[in-house]
C-alpha positions as MATLAB code, in Angstrom:
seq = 'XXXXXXXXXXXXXXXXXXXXXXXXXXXXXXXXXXXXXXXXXXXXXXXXXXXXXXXXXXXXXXXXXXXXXXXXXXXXXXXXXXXXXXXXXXXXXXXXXXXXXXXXXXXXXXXXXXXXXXXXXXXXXXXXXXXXXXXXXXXXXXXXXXXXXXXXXXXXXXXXXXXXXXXXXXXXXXXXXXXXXXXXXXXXXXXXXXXXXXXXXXXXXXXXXXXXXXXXXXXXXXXXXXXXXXXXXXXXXXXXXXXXXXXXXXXXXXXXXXXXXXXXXXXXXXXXXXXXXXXXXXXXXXXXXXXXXXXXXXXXXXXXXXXXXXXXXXXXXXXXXXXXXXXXXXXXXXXXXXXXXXXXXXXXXXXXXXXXXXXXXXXXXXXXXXXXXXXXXXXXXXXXXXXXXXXXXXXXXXXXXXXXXXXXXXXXXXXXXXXXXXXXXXXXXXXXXXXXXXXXXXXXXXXXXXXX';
ca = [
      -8.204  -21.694  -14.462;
      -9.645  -25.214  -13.447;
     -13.294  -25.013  -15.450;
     -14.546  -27.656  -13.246;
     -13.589  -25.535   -9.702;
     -16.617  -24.259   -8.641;
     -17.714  -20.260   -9.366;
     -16.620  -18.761   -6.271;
     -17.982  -15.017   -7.316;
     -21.730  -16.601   -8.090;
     -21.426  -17.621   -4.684;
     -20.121  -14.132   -3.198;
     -22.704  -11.406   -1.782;
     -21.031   -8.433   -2.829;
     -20.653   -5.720    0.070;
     -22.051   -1.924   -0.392;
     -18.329   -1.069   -1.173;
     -16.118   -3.228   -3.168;
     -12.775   -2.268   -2.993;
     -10.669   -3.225   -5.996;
      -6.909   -2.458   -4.735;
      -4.454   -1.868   -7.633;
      -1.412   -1.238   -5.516;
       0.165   -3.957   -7.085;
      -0.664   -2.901  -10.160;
      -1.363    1.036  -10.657;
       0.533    1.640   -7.747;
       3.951   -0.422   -9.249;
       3.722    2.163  -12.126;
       4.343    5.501   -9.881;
       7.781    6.812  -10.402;
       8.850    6.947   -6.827;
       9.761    3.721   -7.007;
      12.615    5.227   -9.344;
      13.121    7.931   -6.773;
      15.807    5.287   -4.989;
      16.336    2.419   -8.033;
      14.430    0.322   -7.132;
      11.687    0.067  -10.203;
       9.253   -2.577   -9.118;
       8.187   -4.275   -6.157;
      10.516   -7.008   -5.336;
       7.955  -10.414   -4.815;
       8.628  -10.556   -1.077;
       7.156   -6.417   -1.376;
       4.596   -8.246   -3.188;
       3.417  -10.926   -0.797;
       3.775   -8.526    1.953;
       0.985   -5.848    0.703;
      -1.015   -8.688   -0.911;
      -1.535  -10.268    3.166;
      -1.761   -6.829    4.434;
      -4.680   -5.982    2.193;
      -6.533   -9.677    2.824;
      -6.189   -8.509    6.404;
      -7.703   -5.088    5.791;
     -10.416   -6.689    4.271;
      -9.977   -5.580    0.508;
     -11.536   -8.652   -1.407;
     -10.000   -7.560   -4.925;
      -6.775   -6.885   -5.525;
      -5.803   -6.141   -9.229;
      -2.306   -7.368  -10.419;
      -0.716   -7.241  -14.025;
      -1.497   -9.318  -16.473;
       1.021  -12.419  -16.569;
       1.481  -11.418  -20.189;
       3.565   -8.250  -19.201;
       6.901  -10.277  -18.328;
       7.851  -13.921  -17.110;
       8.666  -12.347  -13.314;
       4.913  -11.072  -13.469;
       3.638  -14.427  -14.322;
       5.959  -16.185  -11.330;
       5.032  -13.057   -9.038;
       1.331  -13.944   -9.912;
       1.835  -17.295   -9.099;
       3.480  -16.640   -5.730;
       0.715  -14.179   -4.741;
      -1.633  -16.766   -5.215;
       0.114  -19.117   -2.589;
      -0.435  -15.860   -0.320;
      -3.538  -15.810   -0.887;
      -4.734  -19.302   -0.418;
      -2.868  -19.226    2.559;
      -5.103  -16.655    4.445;
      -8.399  -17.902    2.836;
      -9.427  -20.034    6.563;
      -8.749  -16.999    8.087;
      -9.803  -14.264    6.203;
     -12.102  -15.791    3.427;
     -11.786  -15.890   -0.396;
      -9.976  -12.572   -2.368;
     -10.521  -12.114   -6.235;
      -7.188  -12.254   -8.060;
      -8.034   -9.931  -10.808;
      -5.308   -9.467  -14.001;
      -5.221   -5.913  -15.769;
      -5.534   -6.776  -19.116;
      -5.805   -5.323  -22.441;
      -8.580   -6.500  -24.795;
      -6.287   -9.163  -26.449;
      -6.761  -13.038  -26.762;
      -3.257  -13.569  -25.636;
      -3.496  -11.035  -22.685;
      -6.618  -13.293  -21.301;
      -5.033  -16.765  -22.193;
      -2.546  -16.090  -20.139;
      -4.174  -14.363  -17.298;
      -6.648  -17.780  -17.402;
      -3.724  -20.435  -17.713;
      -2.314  -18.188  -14.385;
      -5.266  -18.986  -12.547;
      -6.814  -15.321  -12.465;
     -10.513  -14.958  -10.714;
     -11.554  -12.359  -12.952;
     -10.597  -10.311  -15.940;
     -10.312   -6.263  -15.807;
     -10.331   -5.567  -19.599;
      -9.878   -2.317  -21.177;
      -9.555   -0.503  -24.488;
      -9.496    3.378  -25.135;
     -12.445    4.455  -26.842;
     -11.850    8.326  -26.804;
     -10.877    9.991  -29.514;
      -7.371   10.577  -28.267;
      -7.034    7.035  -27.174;
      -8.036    5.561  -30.282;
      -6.045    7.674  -32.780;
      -2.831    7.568  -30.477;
      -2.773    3.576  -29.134;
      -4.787    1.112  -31.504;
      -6.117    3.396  -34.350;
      -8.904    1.370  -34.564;
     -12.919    2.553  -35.072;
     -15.411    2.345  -32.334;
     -17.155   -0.625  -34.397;
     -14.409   -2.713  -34.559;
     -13.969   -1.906  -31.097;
     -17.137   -3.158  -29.931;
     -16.862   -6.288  -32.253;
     -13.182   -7.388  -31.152;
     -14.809   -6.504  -27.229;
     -17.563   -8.906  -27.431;
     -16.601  -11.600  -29.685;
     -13.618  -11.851  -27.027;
     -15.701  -11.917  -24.333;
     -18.123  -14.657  -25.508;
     -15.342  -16.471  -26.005;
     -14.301  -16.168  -22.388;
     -17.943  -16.674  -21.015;
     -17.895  -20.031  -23.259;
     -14.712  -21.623  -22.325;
     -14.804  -19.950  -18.357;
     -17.885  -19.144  -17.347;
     -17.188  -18.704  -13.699;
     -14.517  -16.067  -14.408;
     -14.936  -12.451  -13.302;
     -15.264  -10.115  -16.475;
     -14.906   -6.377  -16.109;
     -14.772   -4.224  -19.217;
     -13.552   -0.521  -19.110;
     -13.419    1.902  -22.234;
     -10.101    3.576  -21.440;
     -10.697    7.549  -20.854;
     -14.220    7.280  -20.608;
     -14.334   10.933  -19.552;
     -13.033   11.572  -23.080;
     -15.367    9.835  -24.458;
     -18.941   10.902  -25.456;
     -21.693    9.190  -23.981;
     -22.907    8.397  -27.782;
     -19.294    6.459  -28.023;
     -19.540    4.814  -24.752;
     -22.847    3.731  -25.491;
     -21.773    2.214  -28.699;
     -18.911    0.384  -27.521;
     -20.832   -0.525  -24.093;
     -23.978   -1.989  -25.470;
     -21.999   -4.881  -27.319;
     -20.618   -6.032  -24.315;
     -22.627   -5.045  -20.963;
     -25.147   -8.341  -21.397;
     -21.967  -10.577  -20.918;
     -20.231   -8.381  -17.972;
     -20.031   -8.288  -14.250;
     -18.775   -4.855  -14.129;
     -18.306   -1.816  -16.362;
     -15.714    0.332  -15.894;
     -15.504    4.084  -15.735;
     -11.939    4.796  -16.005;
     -10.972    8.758  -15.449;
      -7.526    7.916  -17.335;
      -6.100   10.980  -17.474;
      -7.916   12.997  -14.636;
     -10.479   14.957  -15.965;
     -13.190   14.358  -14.402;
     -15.283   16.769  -11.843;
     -17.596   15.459   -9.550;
     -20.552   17.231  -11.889;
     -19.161   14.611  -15.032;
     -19.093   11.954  -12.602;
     -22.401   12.134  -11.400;
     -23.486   12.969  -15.049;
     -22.037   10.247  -16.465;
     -22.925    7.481  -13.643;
     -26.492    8.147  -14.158;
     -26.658    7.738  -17.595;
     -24.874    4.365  -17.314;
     -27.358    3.207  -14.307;
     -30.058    4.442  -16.448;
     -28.818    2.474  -19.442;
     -27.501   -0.410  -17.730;
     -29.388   -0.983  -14.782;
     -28.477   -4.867  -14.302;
     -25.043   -4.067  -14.421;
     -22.853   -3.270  -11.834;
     -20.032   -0.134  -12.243;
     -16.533    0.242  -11.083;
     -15.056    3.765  -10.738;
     -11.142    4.828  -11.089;
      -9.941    8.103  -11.159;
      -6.726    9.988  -11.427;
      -5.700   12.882   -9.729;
      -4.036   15.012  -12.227;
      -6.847   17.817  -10.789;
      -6.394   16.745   -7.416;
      -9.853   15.479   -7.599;
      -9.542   11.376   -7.568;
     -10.515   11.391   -3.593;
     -14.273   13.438   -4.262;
     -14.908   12.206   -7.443;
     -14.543    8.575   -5.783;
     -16.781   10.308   -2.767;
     -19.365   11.114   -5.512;
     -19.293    7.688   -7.021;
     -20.096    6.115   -3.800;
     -22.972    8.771   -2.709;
     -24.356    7.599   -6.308;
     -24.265    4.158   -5.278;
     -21.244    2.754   -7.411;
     -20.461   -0.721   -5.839;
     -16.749   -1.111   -6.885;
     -13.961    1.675   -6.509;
     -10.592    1.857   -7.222;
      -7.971    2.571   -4.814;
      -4.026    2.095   -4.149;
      -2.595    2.324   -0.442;
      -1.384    5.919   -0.793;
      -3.076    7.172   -3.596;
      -0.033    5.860   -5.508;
       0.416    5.405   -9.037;
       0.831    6.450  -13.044;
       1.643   10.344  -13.016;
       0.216   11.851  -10.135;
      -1.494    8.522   -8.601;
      -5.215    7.850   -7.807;
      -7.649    7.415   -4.970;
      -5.957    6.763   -1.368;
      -7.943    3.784    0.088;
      -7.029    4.626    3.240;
      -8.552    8.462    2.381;
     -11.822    7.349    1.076;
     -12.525    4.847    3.838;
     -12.019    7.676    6.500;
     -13.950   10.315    4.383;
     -16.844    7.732    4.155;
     -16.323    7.164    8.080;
     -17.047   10.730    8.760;
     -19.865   11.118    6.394;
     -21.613    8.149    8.182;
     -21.305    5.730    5.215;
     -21.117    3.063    7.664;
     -22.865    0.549    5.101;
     -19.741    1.172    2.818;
     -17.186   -0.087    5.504;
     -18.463   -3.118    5.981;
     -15.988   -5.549    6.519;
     -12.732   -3.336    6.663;
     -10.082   -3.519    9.509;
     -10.354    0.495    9.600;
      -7.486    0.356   12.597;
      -4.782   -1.285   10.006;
      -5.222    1.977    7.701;
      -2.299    3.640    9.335;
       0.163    0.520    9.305;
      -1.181   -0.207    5.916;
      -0.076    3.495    4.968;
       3.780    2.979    6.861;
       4.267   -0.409    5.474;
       3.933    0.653    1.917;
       5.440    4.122    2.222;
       8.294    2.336    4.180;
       8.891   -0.131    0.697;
       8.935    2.992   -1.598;
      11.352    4.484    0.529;
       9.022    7.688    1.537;
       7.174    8.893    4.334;
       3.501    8.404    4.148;
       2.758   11.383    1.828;
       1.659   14.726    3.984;
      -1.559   15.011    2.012;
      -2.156   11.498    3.059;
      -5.513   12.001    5.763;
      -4.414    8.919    7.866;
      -0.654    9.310    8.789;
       0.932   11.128   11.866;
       1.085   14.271    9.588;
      -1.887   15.028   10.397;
      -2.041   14.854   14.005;
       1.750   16.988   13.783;
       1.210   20.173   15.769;
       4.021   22.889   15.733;
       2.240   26.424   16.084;
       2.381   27.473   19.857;
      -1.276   27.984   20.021;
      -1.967   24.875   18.745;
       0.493   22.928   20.869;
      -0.934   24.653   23.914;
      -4.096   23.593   23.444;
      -3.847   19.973   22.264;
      -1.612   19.331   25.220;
      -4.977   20.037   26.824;
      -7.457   18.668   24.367;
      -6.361   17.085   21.340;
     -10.234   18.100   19.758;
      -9.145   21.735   19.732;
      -7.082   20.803   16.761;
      -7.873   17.176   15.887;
     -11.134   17.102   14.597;
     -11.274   13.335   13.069;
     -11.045   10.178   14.964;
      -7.773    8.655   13.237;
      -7.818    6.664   16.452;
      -9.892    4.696   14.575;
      -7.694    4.499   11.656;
      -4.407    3.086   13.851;
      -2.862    6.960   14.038;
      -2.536    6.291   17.939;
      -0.500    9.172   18.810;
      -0.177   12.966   18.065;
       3.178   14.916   17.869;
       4.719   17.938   18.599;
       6.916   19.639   17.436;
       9.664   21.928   19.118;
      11.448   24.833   16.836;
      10.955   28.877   17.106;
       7.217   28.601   16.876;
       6.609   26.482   20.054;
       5.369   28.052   23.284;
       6.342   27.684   27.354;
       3.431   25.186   27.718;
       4.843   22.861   24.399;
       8.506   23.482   26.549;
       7.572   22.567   30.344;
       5.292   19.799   28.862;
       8.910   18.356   27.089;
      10.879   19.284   29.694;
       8.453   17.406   32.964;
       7.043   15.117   30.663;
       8.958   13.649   28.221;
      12.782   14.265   29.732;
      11.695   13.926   33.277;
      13.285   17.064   34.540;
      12.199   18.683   38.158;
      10.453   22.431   36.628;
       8.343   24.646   37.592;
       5.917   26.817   35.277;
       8.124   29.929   35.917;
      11.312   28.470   34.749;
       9.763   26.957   31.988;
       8.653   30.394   30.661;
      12.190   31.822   31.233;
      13.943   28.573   29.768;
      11.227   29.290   26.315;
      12.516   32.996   26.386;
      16.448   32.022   25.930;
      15.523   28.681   23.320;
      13.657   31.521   21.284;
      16.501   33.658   20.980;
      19.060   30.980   20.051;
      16.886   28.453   18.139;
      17.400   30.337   15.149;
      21.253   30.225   15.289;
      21.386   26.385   15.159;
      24.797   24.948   14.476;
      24.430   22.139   11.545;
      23.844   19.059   13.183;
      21.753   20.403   16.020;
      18.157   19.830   16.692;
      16.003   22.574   18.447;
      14.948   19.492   21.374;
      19.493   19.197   21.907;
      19.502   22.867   22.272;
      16.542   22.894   24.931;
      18.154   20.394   26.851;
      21.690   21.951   27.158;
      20.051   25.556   28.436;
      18.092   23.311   31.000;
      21.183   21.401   32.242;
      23.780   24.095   31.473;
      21.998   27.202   31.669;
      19.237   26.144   34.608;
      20.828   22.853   36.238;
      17.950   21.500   36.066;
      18.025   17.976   37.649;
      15.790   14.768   36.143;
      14.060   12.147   37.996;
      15.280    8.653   37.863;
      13.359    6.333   36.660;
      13.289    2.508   36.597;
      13.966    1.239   32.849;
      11.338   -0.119   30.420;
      10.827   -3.162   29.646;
      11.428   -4.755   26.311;
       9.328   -3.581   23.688;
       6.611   -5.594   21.859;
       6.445   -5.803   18.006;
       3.238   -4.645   17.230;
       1.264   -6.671   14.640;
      -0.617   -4.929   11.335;
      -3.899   -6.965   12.670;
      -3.643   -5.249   15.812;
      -4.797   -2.204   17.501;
      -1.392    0.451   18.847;
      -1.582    1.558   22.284;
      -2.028    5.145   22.097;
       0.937    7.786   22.977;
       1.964   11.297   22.460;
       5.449   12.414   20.758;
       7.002   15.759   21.482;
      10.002   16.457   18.768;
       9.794   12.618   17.378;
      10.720   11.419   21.250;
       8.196    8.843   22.759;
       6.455   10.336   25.786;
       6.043    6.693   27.649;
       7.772    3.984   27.746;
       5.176    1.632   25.992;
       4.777    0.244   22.531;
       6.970    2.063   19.285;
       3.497    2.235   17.420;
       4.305    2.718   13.254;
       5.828    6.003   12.423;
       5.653    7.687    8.911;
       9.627    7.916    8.615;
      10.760    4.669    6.618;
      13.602    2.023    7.968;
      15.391    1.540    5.837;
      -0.052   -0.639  -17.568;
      -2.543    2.337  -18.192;
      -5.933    3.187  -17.217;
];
């Protein structure tokens, strides 16, 4: 980093919620991407999440240390171009390098050209006896003499210290560790390593560091090991923690951590509108394809924003949604880019689900009546499917073979329009994965094609 280059975060008014993305960097250490052998994120994967987020409106994104390998320190590099590409357009994002609290880890995060500097080192017991069996005093005397190094040579760098596993540690050994260091820091990190924390210990342990450290801003990161990253993040932000950690579906080490697509629609619903300032909340769904789409998955179905969760198949509920989508959509993922609901048609589905297919979405001349009867004979043969066949092929051979049914013709569509990540989708309804208009292909779940 240039030392003369003006400080471009004493300039910055933070927003209520800073997102830190670490997609790039938590999220490259989830094993799906071994699923399909792939590994890592190829730099063109790279430079295509890095401009999605910018557009989003994420303002930190966290990447590995250069240190890690020589393709890290060229991907680094090449993500910077992205970056400085979009800055007319969408401002100034924070680079930020993951990086362990060693001298050669920073150098070369600097000499890269990193904004700021996420350092960590475990302090629990378990950390410290199984990774750097060091003592919490040399901890906190390595910790700060390394960081008044870094605020003497680069004073306009961003400087973030976590104690790795601070849920396993005791306050008394955070506090030891933290007081060394939190007079030279922008942030201090709370780190739920290995997923242990409840939203009780968060709350717990934020206070005590707000109490302790009031001048000092805190960043939150939790695992979900517990399946409790999403509401313990939920609980940071109701206690007023400025800068969360997040990957674009949840992904990440083990069982991955907070969604950022999750946590901005939770926060939406609970009238946090302070905390989503400045985020594009209609790219969350394309955000969520896009990324799924490079690990070769669909969006994940505990994912809130994704077509998964506006999938009906019960025949009550596909009655009444046909109706009124409220009766079983209570959240406004409109909002969120999930412009379309879906329905689908198996042994489950109803006459209404079948005449709406049928009229609507194959065009075919029926009445109610036949409807019902055509519903009677696909329930008594949908279970028999030959391999191959799909429940919507066997409802249209009984209405053509069975019923004669005849179809309307209709003039053809015109060609479709690529739809943009920056840009609202026109909103339409699938029955049984089939488009119900003739408009815009808007994003569909199914794909084409270090620690802390």
């Amino acid at each position: 980093m240039d030392t003369t280059e003006p400080a471009r975060f004493a300039a910055y008014a933070p927003r209520p919620l800073e997102i830190i993305d670490s997609t790039l960097r938590e999220g490259q250490q989830t094993s799906l991407l071994h699923d399909h052998h792939k590994y890592f994120f190829t730099r063109g994967d790279k430079e295509d999440i890095l401009r999605a987020l910018i557009i989003y409106g994420v303002k930190f994104v966290e990447l590995f240390a250069p240190v890690v390998s020589e393709q890290e320190r060229e991907d680094f590099l090449a993500l910077k171009a992205v970056r400085d590409s979009l800055i007319t357009q969408k401002g100034y994002t924070f680079l930020l390098a993951h990086v362990r609290c060693h001298p050669r880890d920073v150098e070369l995060a600097l000499r890269a050209g990193a904004d700021g500097l996420n350092i960590y080192i475990g302090t629990s017991a378990e950390s410290r006896r199984h990774n750097h069996g060091h003592g919490l005093d040399r901890v906190a005397h390595e910790a700060r003499t390394l960081i008044e190094d870094i605020r003497r040579d680069y004073p306009g760098v961003i400087v973030r210290f976590s104690g790795e596993d601070a849920y396993r540690t005791t306050l008394d050994e955070q506090f030891a560790v933290y007081d060394a260091v939190a007079p030279l820091v922008d942030r201090l990190g709370l780190p739920d390593t290995v997923g242990v924390a409840t939203p009780a210990r968060v709350a717990e342990r934020v206070s005590a560091l707000r109490t302790r450290y009031p001048g000092v801003d805190l960043e939150a990161h939790f695992h979900n090991d517990r399946g409790l990253a999403l509401v313990n993040a939920l609980e940071a932000a109701r206690l007023g923690v400025r800068y969360l950690d997040t990957t674009v579906c949840g992904v990440g080490e083990r069982s991955g951590i907070t969604s950022v697509t999750a946590l901005l629609l939770n926060l939406h619903i609970e009238h946090a509108y302070d905390q989503l300032e400045g985020y594009h909340l209609r790219n969350s769904y394309p955000l969520n394809v896009m990324v799924a789409d490079k690990l070769k998955m669909l969006v994940p179905f505990q994912e809130p924003v994704s077509l998964t969760n506006r999938t009906h198949t019960a025949g009550v509920h596909q009655s009444a949604v046909l109706h009124g989508a409220e009766a079983y959509e209570a959240h406004p993922l409109d909002q969120f880019g999930v412009t379309e609901s879906e329905i689908l048609l198996g042994p489950l589905s109803g006459w209404n689900a079948v005449h709406y297919f049928l009229k609507e979405i194959r065009y075919y001349q029926v009445d109610e009546a036949t409807a019902k009867a055509i519903t009677a004979m696909f329930k008594a043969q949908v279970y028999g499917l030959a391999p191959g066949q799909s429940p919507e092929q066997l409802l249209v051979s009984l209405a053509e073979t069975e019923f004669g049914l005849a179809r309307l013709h209709l003039p053809p569509a015109a060609n479709p329009i690529v739809q943009r990540l920056d840009v609202p989708a026109p909103l339409r309804v699938r029955v049984g994965g089939l488009p119900a208009d003739l408009s815009v292909e808007a994003a569909d779940d199914r794909p084409v094609g270090g620690s802390e």
